[in-house]
N, C-alpha and C positions, 0 to 999 in steps of 0.2 A: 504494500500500500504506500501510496507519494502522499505527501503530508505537505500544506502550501499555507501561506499565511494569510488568515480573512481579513483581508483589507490592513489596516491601522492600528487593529486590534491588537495584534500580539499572540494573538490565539493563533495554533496548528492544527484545520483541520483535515479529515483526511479527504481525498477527491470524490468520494463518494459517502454520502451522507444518505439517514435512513429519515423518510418520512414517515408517519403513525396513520395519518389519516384514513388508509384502506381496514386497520388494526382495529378500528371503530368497533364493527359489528364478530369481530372474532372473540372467541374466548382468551381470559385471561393466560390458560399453559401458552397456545399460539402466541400470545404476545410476548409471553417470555422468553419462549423456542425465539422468536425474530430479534429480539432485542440482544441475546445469549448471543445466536451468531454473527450477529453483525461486530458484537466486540470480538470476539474469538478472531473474526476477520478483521481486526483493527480498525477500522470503523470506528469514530466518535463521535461525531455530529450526528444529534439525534436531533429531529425537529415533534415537537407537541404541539398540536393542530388547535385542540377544544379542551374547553373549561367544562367537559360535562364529567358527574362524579365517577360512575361507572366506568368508564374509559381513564379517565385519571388514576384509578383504584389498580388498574389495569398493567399500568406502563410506570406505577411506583412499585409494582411487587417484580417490573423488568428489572431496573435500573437501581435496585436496593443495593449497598455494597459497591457499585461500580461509579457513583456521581464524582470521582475526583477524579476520573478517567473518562467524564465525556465533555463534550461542548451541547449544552442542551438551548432551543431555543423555543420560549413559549410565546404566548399569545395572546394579545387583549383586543376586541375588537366582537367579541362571542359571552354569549353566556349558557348555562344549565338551563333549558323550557324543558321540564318529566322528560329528562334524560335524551334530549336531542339538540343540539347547538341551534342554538339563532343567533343573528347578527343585532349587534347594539352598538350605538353609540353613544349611550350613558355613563356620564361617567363616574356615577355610583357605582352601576352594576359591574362598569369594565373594571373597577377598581376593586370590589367582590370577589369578583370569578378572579382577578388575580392571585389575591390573599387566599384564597381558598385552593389554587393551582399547588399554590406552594406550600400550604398545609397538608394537603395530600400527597405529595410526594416526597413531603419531608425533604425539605432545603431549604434552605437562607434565603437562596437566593439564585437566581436563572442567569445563564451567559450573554444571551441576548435577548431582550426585549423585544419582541415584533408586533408593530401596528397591522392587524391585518385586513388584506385586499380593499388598499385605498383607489377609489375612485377618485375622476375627476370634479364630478357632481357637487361632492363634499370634502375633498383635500383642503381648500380656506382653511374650514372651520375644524375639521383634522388637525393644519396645523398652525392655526390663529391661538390668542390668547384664549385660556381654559379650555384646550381643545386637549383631543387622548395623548397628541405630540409633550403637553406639559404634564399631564398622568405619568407619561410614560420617563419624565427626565426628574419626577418627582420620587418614584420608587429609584430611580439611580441614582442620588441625590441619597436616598436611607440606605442606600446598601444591598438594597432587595433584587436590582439589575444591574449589570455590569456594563453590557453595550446595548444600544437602540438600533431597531431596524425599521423598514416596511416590508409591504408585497403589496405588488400591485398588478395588473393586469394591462396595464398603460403606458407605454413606452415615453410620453411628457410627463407625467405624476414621477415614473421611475429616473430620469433627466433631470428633473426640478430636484428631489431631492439629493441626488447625487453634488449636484454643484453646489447644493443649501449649505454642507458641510453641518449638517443637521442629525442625518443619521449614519451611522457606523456600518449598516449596512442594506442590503437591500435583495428581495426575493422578486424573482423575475420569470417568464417561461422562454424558455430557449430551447429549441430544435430543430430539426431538419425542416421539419413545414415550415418554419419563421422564420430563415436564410434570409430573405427581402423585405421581412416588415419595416417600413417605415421608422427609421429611428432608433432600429436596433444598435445598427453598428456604432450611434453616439453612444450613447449605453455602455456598449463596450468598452469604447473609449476613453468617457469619459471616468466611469468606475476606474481604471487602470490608470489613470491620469491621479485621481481625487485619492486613491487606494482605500478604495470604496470595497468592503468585503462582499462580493457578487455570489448570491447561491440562485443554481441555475434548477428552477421548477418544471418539469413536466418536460422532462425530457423524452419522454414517450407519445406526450398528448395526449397523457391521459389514457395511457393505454391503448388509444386508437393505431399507433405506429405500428404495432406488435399484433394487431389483427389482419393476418397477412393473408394475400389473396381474397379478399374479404371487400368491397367497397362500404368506408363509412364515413359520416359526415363530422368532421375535424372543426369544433365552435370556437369562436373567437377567442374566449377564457383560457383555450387550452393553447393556443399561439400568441397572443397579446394582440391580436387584433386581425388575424386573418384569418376565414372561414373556408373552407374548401371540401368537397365530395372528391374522394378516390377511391381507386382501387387499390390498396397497399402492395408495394410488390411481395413477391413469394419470397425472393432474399435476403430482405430486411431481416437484420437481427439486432438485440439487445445490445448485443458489443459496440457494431455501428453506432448506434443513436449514441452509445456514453463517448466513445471516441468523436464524433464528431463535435458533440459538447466540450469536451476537453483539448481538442483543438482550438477552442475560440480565446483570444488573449481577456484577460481580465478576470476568469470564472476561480472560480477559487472550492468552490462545492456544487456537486451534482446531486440533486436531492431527489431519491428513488423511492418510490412508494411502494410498500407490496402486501401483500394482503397474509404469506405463510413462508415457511422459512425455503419451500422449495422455488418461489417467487425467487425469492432473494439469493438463493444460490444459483439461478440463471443470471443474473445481474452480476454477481462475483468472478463469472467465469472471464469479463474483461481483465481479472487480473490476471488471469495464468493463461489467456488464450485470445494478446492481441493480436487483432488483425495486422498484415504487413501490409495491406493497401489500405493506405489513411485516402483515398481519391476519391471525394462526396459530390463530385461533382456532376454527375447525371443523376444521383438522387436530389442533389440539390434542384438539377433543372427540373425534375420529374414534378417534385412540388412545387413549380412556379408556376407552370404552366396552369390555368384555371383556376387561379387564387381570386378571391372576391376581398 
């Protein structure tokens, strides 16, 4: 495993980072078993998606005994509705479901703080005075977060703040479908300029990449802004998509979702089984072609 430095931070983490989010509706052994092998596999960026308890209860009986060996990053922007995440902006409740995040998994305190999936709609008030951006520099501020992030789906929200010199680091989707969006490549740049710690989301799209031979319809969420119907080719693999991600200058963490530990041991196999042709480039063209 290559170990790179997130941004400004000071943190090493490793190039592949585990997301919780699909861990949701699994049983707590699964989420042990995934969290188990992912350290085994040196692996330390772990990303915690929801403030809901069950799932919390979940991913603290993972990660008992090993929090001084991970870079963990949580999340304010969600809270507990009878055990299924909704989005809020309150910042009561954001402030709640924090304290409670970190009650239940027993720690101090979280690596990074993440504002999540800022829209352009409400970024001002995001990150105006008493918006979740001073929540979030208020718990840094007690000790409770060590570095601030966003995620956004928006390649100006993700810009703006890169240049703001505001937050430490920033969640973004980056793939092979999104090669031409609009404003990626400042993104790139700019993060790598700013040493903006860049973690790169949905490297898969959400799983649609890895549905091969298959035609499915690829939503904006899951490229930062471009929609498209294919047919996935039949040679796409796993390796590709992380390689091609890790090709890009600036990324620092690739954040891989998977649902059981044999998910995650196709995703591992980019360490002991890369490809010797890094050439993305008629898959690149493959998804340009019919982008909306």
């Amino acid at each position: 495993m290559i170990f790179k430095e997130l941004g400004n931070t000071g943190l090493k983490v490793s190039e592949i980072g585990i997301g919780t989010e699909f861990l949701f509706g699994e049983s707590k052994k699964t989420a042990i078993d995934v969290i188990l092998c992912a350290i085994t596999n040196k692996i330390n960026y772990i990303d915690i998606l929801f403030t809901v308890q069950n799932y919390l209860e979940k991913l603290a009986a993972a990660i008992k005994g090993y929090k001084n060996q991970l870079v963990i990053t949580g999340h304010i922007g969600t809270k507990d509705n009878k055990g299924r995440p909704q989005k809020t902006r309150d910042i009561e409740e954001c402030k709640k479901s924090f304290l409670k995040m970190l009650d239940i998994l027993d720690i101090d305190n979280i690596d990074i703080l993440n504002i999540q999936f800022v829209t352009p709609k409400e970024s001002e008030k995001i990150f105006g005075t008493g918006g979740l951006l001073d929540l979030a520099l208020s718990f840094q501020n007690e000790g409770k977060a060590r570095f601030i992030g966003i995620s956004t789906h928006d390649t100006s929200i993700a810009i703006k703040a890169a240049k703001s010199g505001k937050v430490d680091t920033i969640m973004f989707p980056i793939n092979l479908a999104n090669h031409y969006l609009a404003g990626r490549d400042e993104l790139l740049t700019t993060c790598l300029k700013k040493r903006i710690g860049l973690i790169a989301i949905k490297p898969f799209a959400g799983g649609k990449l890895l549905m091969r031979n298959q035609t499915v319809y690829i939503a904006k969420y899951q490229t930062g802004g471009i929609k498209l119907k294919k047919k996935i080719p039949r040679e796409i693999t796993p390796i590709q998509c992380i390689n091609y991600v890790n090709s890009l200058p600036g990324v620092s963490v690739i954040l891989t979702g998977v649902k059981n530990v044999e998910e995650l041991n196709e995703n591992l196999k980019y360490l002991t089984q890369q490809e010797n042709n890094q050439d993305f480039s008629s898959l690149i063209e493959f998804f340009r072609n019919n982008t909306n």
